[in-house]
C-alpha positions, 0 to 999 in steps of 0.5 A: 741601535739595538735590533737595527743592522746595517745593509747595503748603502744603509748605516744605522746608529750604534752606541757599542760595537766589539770592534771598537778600538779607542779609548779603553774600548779595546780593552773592555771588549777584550776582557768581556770576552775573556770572562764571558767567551762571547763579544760586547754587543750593545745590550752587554754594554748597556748592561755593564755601564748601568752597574757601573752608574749604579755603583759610582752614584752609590760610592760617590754618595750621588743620586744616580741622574747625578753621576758621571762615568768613564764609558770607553767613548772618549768622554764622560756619560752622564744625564741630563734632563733624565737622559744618558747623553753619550757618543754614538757610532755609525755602522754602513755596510761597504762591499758586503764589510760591515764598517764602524765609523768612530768619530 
């Protein structure tokens, strides 16, 4: 997702966009703004969930590649083989509008 953007008739991956609306998305996006006055794009949000993987490992006791967090994507994000499994998002530019398909 990060440096892709949507064009005519193209969609590209996302895993974060300011206009996400669902499970406590919304509200993340909109206390980001309040604090910082600019929108939660996708290196803000990679930001913000690797603090808090950080912080959750470390006050549950866990090795991080054991920690499982609340990213405001419907499900829990955790690794596995090394990697952080986590829902996407599409973003398909329709009648000059940039549309994000949330599940």
């Amino acid at each position: 997702g990060i440096g892709l953007a949507p064009g005519p008739g193209r969609a590209v991956p996302l895993a974060w966009h300011p206009t996400l609306p669902r499970y406590g998305a919304g509200e993340l996006n909109e206390r980001f703004t309040t604090a910082t006055g600019e929108a939660m794009d996708e290196p803000a949000w990679y930001g913000w969930v690797a603090v808090k993987l950080v912080v959750e490992a470390a006050l549950r006791g866990r090795a991080l590649a054991d920690a499982a967090i609340d990213g405001h994507k419907g499900r829990p994000l955790a690794f596995v083989d090394g990697v952080l499994r986590q829902p996407l998002y599409v973003a398909i530019e329709r009648d000059g509008e940039v549309e994000v398909v949330d599940g």
